[in-house]
C-alpha positions as CSV (number, residue, x, y, z in Angstrom):
1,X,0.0,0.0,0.0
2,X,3.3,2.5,1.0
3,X,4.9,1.7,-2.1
4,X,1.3,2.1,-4.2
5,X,0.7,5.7,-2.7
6,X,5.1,6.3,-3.1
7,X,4.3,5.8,-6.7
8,X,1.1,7.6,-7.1
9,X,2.9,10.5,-5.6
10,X,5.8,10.1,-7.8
11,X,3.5,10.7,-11.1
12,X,2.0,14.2,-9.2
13,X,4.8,15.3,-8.7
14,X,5.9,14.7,-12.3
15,X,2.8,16.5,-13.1
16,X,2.8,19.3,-11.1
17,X,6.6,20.1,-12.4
18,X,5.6,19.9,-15.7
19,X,2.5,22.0,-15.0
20,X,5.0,24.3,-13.4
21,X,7.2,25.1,-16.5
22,X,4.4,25.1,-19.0
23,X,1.4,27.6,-16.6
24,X,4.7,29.8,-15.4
25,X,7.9,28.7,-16.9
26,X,9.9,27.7,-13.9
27,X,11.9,24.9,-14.5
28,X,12.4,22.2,-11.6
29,X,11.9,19.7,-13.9
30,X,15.9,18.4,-13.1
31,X,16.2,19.4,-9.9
32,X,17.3,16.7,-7.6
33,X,14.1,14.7,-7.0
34,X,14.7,13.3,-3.4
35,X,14.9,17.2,-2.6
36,X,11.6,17.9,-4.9
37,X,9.3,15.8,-3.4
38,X,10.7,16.5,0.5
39,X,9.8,20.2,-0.1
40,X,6.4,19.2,-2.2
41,X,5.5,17.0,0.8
42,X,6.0,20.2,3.1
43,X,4.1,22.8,1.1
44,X,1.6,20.0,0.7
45,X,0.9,19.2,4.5
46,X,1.8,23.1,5.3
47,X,-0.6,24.6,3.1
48,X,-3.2,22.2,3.9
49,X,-3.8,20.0,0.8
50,X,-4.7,16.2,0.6
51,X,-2.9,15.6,-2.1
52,X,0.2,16.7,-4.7
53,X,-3.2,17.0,-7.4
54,X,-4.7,19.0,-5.3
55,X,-1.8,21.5,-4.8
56,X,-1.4,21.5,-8.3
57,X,-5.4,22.3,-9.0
58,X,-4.8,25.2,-7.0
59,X,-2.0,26.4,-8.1
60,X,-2.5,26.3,-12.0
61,X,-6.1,28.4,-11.5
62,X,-4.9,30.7,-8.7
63,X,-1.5,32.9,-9.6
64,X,-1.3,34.1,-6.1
65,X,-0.7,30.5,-5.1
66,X,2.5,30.2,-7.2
67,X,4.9,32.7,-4.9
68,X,3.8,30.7,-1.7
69,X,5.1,27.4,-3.7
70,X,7.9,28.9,-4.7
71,X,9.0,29.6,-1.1
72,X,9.2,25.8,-0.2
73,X,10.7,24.8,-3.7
74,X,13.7,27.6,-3.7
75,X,16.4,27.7,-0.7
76,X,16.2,30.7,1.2
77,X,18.6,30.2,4.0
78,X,21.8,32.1,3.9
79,X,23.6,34.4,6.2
80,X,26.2,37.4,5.8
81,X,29.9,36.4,5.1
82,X,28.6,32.5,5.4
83,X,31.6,30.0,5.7
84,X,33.8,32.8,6.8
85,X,37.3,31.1,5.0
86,X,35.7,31.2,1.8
87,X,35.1,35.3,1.8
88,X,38.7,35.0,3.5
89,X,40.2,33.6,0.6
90,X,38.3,35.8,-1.8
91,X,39.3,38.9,0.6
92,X,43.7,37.1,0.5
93,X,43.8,35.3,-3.1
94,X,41.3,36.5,-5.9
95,X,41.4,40.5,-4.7
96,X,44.6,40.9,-5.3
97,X,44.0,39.9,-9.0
98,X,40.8,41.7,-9.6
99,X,42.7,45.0,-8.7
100,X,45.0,44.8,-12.2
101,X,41.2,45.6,-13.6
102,X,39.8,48.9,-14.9
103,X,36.4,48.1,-14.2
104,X,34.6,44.3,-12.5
105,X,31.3,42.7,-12.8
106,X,30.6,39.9,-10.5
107,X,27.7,37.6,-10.5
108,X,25.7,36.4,-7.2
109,X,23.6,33.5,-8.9
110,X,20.6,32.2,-6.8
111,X,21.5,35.3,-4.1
112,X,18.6,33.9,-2.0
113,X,17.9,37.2,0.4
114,X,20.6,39.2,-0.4
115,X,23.0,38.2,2.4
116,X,25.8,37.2,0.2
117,X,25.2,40.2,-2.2
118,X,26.0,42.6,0.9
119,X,28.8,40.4,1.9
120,X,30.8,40.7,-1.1
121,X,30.0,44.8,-1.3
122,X,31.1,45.1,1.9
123,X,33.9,43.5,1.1
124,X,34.5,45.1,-2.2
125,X,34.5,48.4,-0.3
126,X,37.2,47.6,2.2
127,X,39.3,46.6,-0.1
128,X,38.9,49.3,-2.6
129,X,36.6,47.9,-5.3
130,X,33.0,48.7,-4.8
131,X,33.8,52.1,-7.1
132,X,34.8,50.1,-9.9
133,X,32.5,46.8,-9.7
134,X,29.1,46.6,-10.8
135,X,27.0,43.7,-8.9
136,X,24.7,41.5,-10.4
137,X,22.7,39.8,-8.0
138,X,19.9,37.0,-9.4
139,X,17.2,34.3,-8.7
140,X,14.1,32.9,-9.8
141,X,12.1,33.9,-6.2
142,X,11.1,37.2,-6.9
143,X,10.5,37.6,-3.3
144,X,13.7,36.9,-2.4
145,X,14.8,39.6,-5.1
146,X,12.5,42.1,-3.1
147,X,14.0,41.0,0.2
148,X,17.7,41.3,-0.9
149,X,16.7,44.8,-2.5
150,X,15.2,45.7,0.8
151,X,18.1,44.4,2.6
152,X,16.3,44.3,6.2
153,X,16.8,41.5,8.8
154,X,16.6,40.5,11.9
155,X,18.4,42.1,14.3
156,X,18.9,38.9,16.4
157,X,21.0,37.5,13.2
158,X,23.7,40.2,13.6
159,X,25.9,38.8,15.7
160,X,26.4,35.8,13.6
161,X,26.7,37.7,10.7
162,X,29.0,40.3,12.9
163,X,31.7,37.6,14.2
164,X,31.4,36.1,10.4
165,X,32.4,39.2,9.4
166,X,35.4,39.4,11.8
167,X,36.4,36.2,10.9
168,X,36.5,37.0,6.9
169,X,39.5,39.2,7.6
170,X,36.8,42.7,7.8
171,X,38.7,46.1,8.1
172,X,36.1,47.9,9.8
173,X,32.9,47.5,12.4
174,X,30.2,45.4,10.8
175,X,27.8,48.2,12.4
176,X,29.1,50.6,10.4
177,X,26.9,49.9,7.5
178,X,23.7,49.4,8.7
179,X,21.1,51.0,11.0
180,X,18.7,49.0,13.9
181,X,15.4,50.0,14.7
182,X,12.6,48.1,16.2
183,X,14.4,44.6,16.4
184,X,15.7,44.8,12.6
185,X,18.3,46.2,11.1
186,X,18.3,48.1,7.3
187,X,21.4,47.8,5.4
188,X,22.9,51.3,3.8
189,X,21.4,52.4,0.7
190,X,25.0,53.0,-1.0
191,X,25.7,49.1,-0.7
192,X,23.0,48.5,-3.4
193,X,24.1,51.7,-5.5
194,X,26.2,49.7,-7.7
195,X,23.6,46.2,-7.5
196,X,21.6,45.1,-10.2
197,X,18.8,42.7,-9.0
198,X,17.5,40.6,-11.4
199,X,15.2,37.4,-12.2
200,X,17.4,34.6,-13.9
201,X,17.1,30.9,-14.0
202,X,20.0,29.1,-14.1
203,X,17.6,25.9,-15.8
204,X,16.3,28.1,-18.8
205,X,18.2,31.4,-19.4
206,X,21.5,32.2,-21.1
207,X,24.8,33.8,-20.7
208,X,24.3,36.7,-18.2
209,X,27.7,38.9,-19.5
210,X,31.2,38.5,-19.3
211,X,31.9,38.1,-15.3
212,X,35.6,38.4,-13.5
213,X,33.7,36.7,-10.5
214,X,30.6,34.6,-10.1
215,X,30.0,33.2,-6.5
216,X,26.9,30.6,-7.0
217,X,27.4,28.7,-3.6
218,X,25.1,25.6,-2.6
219,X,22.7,26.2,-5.3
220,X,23.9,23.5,-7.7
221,X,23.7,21.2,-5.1
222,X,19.7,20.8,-5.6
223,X,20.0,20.2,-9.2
224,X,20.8,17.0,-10.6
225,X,23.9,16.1,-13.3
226,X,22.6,16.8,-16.2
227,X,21.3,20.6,-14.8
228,X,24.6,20.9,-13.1
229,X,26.3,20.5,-16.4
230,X,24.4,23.0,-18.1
231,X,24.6,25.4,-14.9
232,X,28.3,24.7,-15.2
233,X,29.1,25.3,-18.8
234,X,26.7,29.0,-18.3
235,X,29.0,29.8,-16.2
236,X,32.2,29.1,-18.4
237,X,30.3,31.2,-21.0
238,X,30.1,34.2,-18.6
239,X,33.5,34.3,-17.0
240,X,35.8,36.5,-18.5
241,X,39.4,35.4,-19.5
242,X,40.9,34.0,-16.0
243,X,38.0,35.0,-14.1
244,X,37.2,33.4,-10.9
245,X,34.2,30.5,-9.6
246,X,33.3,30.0,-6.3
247,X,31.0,27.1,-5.0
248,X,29.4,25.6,-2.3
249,X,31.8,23.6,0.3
250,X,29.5,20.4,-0.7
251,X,29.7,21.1,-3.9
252,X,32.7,20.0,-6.6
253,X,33.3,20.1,-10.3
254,X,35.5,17.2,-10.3
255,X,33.1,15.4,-12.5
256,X,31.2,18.1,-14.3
257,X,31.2,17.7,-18.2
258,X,32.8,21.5,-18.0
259,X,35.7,20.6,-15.6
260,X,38.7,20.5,-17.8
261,X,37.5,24.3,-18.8
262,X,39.0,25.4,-15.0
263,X,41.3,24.9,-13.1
264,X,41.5,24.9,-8.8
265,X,42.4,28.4,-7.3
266,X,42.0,27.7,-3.4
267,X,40.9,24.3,-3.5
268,X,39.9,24.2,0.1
269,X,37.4,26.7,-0.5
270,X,36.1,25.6,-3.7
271,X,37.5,29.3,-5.7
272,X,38.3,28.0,-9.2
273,X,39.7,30.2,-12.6
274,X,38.6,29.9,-16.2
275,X,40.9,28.9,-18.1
276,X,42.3,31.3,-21.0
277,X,39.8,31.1,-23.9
């Protein structure tokens, strides 16, 4: 009986993915399914439906349905300077290089909330880039693309994201670039001065520019091979000559149809460069 309803629920899930891409055009089609149908089961049970058919009933005839789903099926959990060692090695090993540059773009695919985005501007500005980089932050929640542009949170998370911040190698006081009231706190405005927010899917759209840094960090990790190659070789496409790759600490290249197109950087952190084109 188990494995009857496992595989009844297997074809609505099928369904409601493909109902998903052809109704809106988001693509979770090759997402990692184990991951799929764990945050289908939640939305399912938290947003009071019998069944995945049901959920998807309600969603195709009902528009204001779709950002709710979206909130279970995309990853918003981040925090500022996350995995200190990484920004660390950014801040030590790739700086140094993007300084020989005129002018920078740098990619934040799937930038959840915006945490990262101010993260690497904050770091960009102690180390004398933010005046010459333009920031292109990306992902296919549009509320999460409100909330990073908003750039408000909780002021209980400071603290992490403060001794984070120390532990990156920061030049100044966290607090000096944002302002508490009323038990959250509001990033400066002149952090997102030199931010472009923008919808992109990494499953359906193309080569967003030519990029001297794209950080896309535990994103790829919900997709399966096949999505991870093509995320992969868009990426290649929108690096610049020797420009620079971060990941996720779970997440590798090794055995990405792409890999022999970079080569490791800081290999503890998962910071790879393109090779010359």
């Amino acid at each position: 009986m188990i494995e009857t309803f496992e595989k009844i629920e297997d074809i609505e899930i099928r369904l409601l993915l493909e109902a998903l891409y052809v109704r809106y055009h988001y693509d979770f089609r090759n997402y990692a399914m184990g991951s799929i149908k764990r945050r289908l089961r939640q939305a399912r049970e938290q947003m009071g439906f019998a069944t995945i058919s049901a959920l998807q009933e309600r969603v195709l005839h009902d528009e204001t349905m779709l950002p709710r789903l979206l909130d279970y099926l995309t990853v918003q959990v981040s925090e500022m300077f996350r995995d200190p060692s990484y920004f660390r090695a950014i801040r030590e090993k790739v700086v140094p290089h993007l300084k020989t540059y005129p002018s920078l773009k740098v990619w934040i695919a799937g930038c959840s909330c915006g945490e990262e985005v101010y993260s690497l501007a904050i770091l960009f500005r102690e180390e004398g880039l933010e005046d010459r980089t333009i920031f292109y932050a990306t992902d296919i929640n549009q509320d999460a693309l409100r909330a990073a542009e908003a750039g408000v949170y909780d002021l209980d998370r400071i603290q992490l994201f403060t001794e984070n911040h120390r532990k990156s190698g920061g030049k100044s006081s966290l607090s000096d670039y944002y302002h508490a009231s009323y038990g959250r706190v509001s990033f400066d405005r002149s952090l997102r001065e030199r931010v472009v927010f923008s919808d992109h899917s990494l499953v359906t759209d193309a080569v967003f520019g030519e990029m001297h840094l794209i950080s896309c960090r535990n994103v790829m990790i919900y997709f399966d091979r096949p999505l991870q190659d093509r995320a992969v070789g868009l990426f290649s496409d929108s690096l610049a000559r020797k420009g620079f790759f971060g990941i996720g600490s779970k997440e590798s290249l090794r055995f990405s149809a792409h890999a022999e197109e970079f080569k490791e950087f800081v290999r503890e952190e998962k910071i790879y460069q393109r090779l010359g084109k």
